[in-house]
MARPATI-318666 format. One record per residue (C-alpha): x negated, y negated, z negated; residue in one letter. Coordinates in steps of 0.2 Angstrom, whole numbers. Each point is the difference from the previous one (the first is absolute). Layout:
N
((X; Y; Z); A)
...
//
This chain:
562
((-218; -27; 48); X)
((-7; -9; -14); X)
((-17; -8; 2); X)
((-16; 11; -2); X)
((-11; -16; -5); X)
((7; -14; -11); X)
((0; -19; -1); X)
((-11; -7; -14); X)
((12; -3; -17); X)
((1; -17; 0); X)
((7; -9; 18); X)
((-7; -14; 7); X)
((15; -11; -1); X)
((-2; 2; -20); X)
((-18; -5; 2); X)
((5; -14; 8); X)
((11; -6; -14); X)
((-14; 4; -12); X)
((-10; -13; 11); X)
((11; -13; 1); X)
((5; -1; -17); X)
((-18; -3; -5); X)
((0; -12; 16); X)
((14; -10; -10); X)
((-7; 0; -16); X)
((-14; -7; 7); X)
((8; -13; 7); X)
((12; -3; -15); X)
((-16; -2; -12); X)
((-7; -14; 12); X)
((15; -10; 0); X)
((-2; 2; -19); X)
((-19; -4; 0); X)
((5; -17; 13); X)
((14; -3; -13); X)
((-11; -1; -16); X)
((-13; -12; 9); X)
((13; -13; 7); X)
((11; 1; -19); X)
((-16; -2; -7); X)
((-8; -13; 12); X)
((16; -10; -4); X)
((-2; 4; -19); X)
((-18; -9; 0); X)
((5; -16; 10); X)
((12; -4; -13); X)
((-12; 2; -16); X)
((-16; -12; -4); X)
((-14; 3; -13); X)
((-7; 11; -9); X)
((14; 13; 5); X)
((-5; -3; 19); X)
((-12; 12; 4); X)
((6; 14; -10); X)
((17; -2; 10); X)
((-10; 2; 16); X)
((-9; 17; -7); X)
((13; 7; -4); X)
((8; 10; 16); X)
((-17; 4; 5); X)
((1; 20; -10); X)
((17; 2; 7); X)
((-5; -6; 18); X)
((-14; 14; -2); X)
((8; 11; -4); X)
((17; -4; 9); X)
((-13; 0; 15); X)
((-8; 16; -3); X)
((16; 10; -1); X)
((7; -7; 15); X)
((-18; 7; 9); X)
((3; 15; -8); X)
((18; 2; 6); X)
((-5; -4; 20); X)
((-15; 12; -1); X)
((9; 15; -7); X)
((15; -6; 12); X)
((-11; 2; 14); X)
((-11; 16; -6); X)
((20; 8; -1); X)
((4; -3; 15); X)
((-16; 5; 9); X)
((6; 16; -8); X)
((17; 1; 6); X)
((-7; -1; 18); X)
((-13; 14; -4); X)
((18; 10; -7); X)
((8; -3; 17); X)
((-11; 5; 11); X)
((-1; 15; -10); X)
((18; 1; 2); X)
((-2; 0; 19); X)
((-12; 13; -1); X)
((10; 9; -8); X)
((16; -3; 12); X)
((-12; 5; 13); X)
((-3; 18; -7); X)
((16; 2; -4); X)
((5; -2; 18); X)
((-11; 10; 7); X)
((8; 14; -12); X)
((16; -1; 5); X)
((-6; 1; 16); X)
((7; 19; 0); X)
((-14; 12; -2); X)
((4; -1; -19); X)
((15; 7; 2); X)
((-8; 18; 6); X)
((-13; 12; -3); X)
((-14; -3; 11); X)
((-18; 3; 4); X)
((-4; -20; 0); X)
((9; -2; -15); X)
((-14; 1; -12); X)
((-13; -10; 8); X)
((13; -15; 3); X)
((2; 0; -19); X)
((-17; 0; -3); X)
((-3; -15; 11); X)
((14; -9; -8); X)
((-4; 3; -18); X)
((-17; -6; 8); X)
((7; -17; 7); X)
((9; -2; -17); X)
((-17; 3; -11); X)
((-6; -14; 12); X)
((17; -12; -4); X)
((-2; 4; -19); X)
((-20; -3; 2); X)
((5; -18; 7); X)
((14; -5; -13); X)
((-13; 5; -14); X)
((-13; -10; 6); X)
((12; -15; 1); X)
((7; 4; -17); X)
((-18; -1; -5); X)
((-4; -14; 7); X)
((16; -9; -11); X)
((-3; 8; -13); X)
((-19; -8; -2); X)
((6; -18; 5); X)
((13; 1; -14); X)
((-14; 6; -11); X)
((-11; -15; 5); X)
((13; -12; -3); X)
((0; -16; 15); X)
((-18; -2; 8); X)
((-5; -8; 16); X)
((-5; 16; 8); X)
((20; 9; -1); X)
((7; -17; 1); X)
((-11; -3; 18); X)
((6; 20; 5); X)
((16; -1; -3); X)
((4; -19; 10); X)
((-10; 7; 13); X)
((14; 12; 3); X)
((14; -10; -4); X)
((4; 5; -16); X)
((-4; -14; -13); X)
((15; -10; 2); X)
((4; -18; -6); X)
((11; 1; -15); X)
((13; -12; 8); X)
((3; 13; 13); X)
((-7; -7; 16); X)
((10; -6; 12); X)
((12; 10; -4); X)
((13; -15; 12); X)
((-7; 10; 14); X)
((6; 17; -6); X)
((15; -5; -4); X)
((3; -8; 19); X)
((-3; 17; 5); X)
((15; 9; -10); X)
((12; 5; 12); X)
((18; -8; -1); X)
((16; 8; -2); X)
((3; 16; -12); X)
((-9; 14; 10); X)
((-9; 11; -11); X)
((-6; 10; 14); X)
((-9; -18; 7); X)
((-4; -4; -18); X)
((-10; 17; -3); X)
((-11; -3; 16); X)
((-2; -18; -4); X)
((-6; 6; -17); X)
((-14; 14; 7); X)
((-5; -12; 12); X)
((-8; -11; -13); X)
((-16; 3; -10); X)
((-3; 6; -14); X)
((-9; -18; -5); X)
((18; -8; 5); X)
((12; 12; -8); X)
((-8; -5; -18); X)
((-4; -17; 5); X)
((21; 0; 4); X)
((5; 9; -17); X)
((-12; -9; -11); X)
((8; -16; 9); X)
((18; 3; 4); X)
((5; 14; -9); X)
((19; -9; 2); X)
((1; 3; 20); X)
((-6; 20; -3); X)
((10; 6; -14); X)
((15; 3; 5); X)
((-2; 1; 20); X)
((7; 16; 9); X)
((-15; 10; 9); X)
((-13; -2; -12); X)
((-9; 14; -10); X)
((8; 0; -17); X)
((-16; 1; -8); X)
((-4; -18; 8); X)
((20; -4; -4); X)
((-4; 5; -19); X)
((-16; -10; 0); X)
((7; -15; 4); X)
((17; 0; -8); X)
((-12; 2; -16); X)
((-8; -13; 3); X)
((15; -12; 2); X)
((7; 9; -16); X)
((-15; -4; -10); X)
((2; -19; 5); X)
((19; 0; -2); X)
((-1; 6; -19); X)
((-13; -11; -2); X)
((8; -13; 5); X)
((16; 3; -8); X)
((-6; 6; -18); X)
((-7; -17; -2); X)
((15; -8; 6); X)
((7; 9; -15); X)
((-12; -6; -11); X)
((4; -18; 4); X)
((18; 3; 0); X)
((4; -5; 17); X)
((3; 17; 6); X)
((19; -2; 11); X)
((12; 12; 1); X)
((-4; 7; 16); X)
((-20; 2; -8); X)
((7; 8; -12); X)
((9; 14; 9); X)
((-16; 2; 12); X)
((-10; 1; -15); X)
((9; 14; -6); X)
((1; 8; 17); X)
((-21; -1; -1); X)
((0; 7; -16); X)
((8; 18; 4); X)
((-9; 0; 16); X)
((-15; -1; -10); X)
((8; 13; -13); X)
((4; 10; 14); X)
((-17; 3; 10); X)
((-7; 2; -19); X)
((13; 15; -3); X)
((-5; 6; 16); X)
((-20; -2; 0); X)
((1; 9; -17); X)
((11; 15; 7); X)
((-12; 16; 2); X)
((3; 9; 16); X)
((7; 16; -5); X)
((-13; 11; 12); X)
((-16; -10; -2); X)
((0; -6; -17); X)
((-4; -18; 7); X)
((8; -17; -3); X)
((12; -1; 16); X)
((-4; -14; 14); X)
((12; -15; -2); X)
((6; -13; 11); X)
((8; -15; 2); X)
((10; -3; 17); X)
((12; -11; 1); X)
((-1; -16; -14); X)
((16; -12; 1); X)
((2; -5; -18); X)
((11; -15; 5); X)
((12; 10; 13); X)
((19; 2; 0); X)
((4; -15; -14); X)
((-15; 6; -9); X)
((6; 19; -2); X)
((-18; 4; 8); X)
((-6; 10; 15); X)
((-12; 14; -4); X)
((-7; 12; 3); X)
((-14; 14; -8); X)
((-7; 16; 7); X)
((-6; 14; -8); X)
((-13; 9; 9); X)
((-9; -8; 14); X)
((12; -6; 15); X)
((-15; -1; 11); X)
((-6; 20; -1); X)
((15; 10; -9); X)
((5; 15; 10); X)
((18; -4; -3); X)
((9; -19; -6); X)
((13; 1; -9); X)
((12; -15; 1); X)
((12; -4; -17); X)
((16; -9; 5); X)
((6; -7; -16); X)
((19; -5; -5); X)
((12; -9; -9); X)
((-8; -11; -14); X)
((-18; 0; 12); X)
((-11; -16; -3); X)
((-17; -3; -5); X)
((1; -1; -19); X)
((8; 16; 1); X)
((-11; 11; 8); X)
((-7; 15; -12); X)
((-14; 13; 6); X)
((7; 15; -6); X)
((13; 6; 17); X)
((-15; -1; 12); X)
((-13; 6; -14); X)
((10; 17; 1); X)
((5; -2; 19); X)
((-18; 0; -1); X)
((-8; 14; -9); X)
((14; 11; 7); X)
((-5; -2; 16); X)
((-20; 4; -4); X)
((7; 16; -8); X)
((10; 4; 15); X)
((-12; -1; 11); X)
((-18; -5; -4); X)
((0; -11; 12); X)
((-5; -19; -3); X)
((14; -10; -3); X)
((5; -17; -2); X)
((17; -9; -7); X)
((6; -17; 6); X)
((13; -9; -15); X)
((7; -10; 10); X)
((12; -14; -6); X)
((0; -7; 15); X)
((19; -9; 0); X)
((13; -9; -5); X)
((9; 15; -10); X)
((18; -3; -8); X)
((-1; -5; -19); X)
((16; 9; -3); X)
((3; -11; -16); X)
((16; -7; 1); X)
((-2; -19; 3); X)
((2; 3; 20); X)
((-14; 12; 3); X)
((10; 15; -4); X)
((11; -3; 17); X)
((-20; 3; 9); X)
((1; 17; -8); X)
((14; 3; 11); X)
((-4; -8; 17); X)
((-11; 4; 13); X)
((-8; -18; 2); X)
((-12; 1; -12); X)
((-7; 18; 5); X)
((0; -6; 19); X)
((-12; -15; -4); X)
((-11; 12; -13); X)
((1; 14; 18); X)
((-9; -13; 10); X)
((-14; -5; -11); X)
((-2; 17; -4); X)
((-1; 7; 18); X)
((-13; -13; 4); X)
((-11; 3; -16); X)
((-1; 19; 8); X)
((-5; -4; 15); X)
((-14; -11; -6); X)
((-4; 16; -11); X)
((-1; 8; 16); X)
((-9; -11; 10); X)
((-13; -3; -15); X)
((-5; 20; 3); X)
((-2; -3; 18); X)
((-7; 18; 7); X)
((2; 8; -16); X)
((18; 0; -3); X)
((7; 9; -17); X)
((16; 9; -2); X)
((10; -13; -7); X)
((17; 2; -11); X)
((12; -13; -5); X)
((9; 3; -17); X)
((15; -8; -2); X)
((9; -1; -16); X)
((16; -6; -4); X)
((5; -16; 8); X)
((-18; 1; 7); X)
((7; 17; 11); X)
((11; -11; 9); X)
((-13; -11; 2); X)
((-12; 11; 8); X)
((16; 11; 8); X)
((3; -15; 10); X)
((-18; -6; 3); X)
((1; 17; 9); X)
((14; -4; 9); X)
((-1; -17; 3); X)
((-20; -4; 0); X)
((-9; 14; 8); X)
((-6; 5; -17); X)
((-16; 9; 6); X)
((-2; 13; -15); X)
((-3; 19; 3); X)
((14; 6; -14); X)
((12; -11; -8); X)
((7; 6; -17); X)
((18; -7; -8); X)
((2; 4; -19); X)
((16; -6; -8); X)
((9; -8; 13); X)
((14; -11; 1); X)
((0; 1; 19); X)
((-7; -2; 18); X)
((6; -11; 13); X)
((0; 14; 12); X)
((10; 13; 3); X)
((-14; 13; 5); X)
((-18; 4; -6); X)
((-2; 0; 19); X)
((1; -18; 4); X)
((-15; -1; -12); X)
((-18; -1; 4); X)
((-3; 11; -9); X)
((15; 13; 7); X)
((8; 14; -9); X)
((-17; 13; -1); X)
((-9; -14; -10); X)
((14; -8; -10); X)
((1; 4; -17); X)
((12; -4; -15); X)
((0; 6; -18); X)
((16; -2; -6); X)
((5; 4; -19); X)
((18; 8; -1); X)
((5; -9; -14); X)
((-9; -17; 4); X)
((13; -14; 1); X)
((-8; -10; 9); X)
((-3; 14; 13); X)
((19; 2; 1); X)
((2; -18; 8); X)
((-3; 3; 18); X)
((10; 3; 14); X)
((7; 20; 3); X)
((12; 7; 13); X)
((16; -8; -7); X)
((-3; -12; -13); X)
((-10; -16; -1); X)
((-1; 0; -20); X)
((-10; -16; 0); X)
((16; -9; 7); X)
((8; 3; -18); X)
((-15; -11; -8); X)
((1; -14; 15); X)
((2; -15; -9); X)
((3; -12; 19); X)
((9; 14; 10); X)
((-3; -4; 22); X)
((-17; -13; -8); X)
((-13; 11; -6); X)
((-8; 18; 10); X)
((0; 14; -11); X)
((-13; 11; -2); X)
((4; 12; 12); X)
((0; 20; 0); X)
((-6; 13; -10); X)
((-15; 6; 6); X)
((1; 17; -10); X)
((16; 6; 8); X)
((1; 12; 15); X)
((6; -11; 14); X)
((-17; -12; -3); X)
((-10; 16; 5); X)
((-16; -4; -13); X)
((-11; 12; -8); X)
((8; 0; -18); X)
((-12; 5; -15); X)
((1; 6; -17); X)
((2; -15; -13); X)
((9; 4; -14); X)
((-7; -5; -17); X)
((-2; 12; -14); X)
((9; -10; -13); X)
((15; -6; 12); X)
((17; -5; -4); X)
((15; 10; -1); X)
((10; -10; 12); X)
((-3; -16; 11); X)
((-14; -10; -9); X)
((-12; -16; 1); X)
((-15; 7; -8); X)
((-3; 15; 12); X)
((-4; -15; 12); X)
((-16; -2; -10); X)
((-9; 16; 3); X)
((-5; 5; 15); X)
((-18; -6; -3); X)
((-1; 6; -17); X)
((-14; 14; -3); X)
((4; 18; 2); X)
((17; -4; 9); X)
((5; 8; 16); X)
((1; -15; 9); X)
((-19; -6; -4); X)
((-4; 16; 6); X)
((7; -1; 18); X)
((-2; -19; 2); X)
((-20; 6; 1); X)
((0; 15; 9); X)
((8; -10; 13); X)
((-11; -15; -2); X)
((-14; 13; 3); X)
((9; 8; 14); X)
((2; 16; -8); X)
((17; 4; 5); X)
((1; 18; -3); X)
((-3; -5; -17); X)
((16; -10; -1); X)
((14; 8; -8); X)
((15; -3; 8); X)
((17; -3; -8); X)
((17; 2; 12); X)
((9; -17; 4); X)
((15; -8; -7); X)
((15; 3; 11); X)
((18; -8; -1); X)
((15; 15; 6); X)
((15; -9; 7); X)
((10; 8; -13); X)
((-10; -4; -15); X)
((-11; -14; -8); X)
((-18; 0; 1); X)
((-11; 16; -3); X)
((-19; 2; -5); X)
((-6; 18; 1); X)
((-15; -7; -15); X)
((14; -2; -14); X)
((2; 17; -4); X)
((-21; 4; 1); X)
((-11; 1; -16); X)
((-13; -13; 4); X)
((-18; 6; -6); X)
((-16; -13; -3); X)
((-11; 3; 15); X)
((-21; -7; 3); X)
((-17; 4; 12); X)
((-11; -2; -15); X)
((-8; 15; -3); X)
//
């Protein structure tokens, strides 16, 4: 059942970031402050006469000033995350009602049922009392601005860092080594709130992109190294000493940037608010410089359902849009109310499929195999990052990304609730049993006239053999997920506007508005099954050549939105 008393909006791992950016600016603006009176200090010993002492004057309004920001940044630093501790133990208070909820004596009619919600609601006006008064508290020492009185209060309790972070040495010797999430999580809740900002603000670079971690903290601190990255990289532009590799990073920056802006400015469909955004994985300089990234819609941390995008052939960092888990997203808040969150993760290596070598990746496993283990291990930190409030997770494979996730599900334990296959060239496996995710919550969209669809494996044929450039050195793509003997649930997909034979472009629509496909992909990412419209499965006669029962049906434009 859903809980009867909520979370206050904002968590406290964004609180943290909030915290730790100020922490950082802090400290930024007193490296700038000690830069301007050593450049100048140097600047007066080389001058003599009359231009002397109004050399030595000069830093002294920047210092001020330079100085009084930096106190202003550490004070509010500190005043925030004296609130994000007020905001988690009202979260814990919370939990705790909730518990005793579930508890059973909800779940019927009973004589004490009224008097327990009264002295729940009663503990809650209690919690809500407490975060008010804290948020008071804030709000008048942001009003007064630094003063000795807040500034006594809040080191007293820990909360008035050093800008440089500490000794933020002995936090890290406490990381635990290896890649277990799991480890990584409880190393992570075992730390204080004064050492989880002092560690972002710090070492944002150790954080960002390690499995386990709240994606709120992940987002934070991959920000924070993009901030310095572009930084860094746009003057090296300016002075013309930009290389190569720079340059492709650079880009890469830029359509992360232009990505979490499309997102950020998207309106949730059902709220009316600006959707939450978040940057989890942050690798512009991956694979040769095609880029590792990765964005969320939504919040990862508190989304009833994750939905995890698998892209395809052509996949890379510069070429990520927003649009394909924009929809996957409002879909799937029509479909269900619930809160939802979308994960676009161009997480591989994907083929390039241009014709200078890549296009033989298009056609072999390898690729897809290396893409399957990153991609398994980025869910389970998903799921490890959720602890003991797991979400119903899908993975969405598309494309070359399906065999990608098909055999991260075969090979990799993939740990997702549902896997979805649209337009595949083929699985590695010959069965949707030998899949984690097993023949009940394996699902593939196929279109009946998408080419690319047509490429798998059926009972007979291999057709991908025709198109093997290094026949007995390369693996194929595998079987057709859609046909009978692979024993998926197959679902509507056919676009409105499809071709009138086999065709390329019906490949490019299953996460178009409106479509039949968009429409199932979200009532199974929502777990709506009955709402899934189901389509028969390809099957391949001995005496015949392929058959798709969906050729000869009128396709009709499908949507939840009311």
């Amino acid at each position: 059942m859903a809980d009867l008393f909520p979370h206050y909006p904002s968590p406290p791992d964004e609180l943290i970031g909030i915290a730790a950016q100020l922490l950082r600016a802090s400290g930024d603006t007193s490296s700038t402050v000690g830069d301007v009176e050593s450049g100048m200090g140097r600047a007066v010993d080389a001058v003599d006469g009359d231009i002397s002492f109004p050399m030595a004057q000069a830093p002294d309004p920047a210092v001020r000033n330079g100085t009084s920001v930096a106190e202003a940044a550490q004070f509010a630093s500190g005043a925030v995350m004296f609130f994000a501790q007020a905001v988690q133990t009202y979260n814990d208070g919370i939990d705790r009602l909730n518990a005793q909820v579930r508890e059973g004596e909800f779940d019927v009619m009973s004589l004490g049922r009224a008097g327990k919600l009264r002295r729940l609601q009663a503990e809650q006006a209690r919690l809500d009392e407490a975060l008010d008064a804290a948020a008071a508290r804030v709000a008048g020492m942001l009003d007064r601005g630094p003063n000795p009185d807040d500034a006594g209060f809040l080191e007293d309790h820990g909360y008035l860092l050093s800008p440089d972070g500490g000794d933020v040495r002995s936090i890290v010797a406490t990381m635990p080594a290896g890649n277990d999430p799991d480890a990584m999580r409880r190393w992570w809740d075992s730390l204080t709130l004064a050492q989880q900002v002092a560690i972002v603000a710090a070492r944002p670079d150790l954080l960002g992109n390690t499995d386990g971690l709240p994606a709120e903290t992940r987002d934070e601190a991959n920000r924070l190294v993009m901030a310095d990255d572009y930084e860094r990289l746009k003057a090296n532009e300016v002075a013309g000493t930009l290389t190569d590799t720079e340059a492709q990073a650079l880009a890469n920056i830029e359509k992360a940037r232009q990505n979490l802006e499309a997102r950020e400015g998207h309106i949730d469909p059902i709220t009316g608010a600006p959707v939450h955004a978040q940057l989890y994985i942050y690798e512009p300089y991956a694979f040769d410089g095609d880029g590792r990234i990765a964005i969320a819609t939504g919040n990862l941390d508190e989304a009833n359902h994750l939905a995890v995008l698998v892209p395809g052939m052509g996949a890379r960092a510069e070429s990520m849009g927003s649009g394909r888990s924009l929809n996957v997203y409002d879909e799937s808040r029509w479909a269900s109310g619930d809160s939802v969150a979308v994960l676009d993760w161009v997480g591989y290596d994907a083929p390039s499929g241009s014709f200078d070598g890549g296009i033989t990746g298009v056609v072999n496993q390898q690729m897809a195999r290396d893409g399957a283990s990153y991609l398994a291990a980025d869910v389970e930190g998903l799921r490890a990052a959720r602890g003991d409030d797991p979400a119903h997770l899908t993975v969405i494979g598309n494309s070359y990304g399906s065999t990608t996730a098909g055999i991260a599900a075969a090979e990799y334990d993939l740990d997702a609730d549902d896997l979805i296959l649209t337009g595949s060239p083929g699985v590695p496996v010959g069965d949707a049993g030998d899949l984690t995710t097993a023949h009940d919550h394996t699902w593939v969209g196929s279109a009946s006239r998408d080419f690319v669809s047509s490429l798998g494996r059926t009972g007979w044929t291999d057709p991908t053999e025709v198109f093997n450039p290094f026949p007995g050195q390369v693996e194929l793509l595998g079987n057709d997920p859609s046909e009978d003997t692979f024993d998926a649930n197959r679902f509507q997909a056919e676009s409105i506007n499809r071709g009138d034979d086999w065709n390329i472009d019906d490949h490019n629509h299953y996460y178009d508005k409106n479509t039949e496909s968009l429409y199932n992909v979200a009532a199974i990412t929502t777990g709506h099954y009955d709402d899934v419209t189901r389509a028969d499965p390809r099957y391949d006669p001995w005496y015949a050549s392929l058959r798709d029962p969906e050729r000869g049906r009128t396709p009709h434009e499908m949507h939840h939105a009311p």
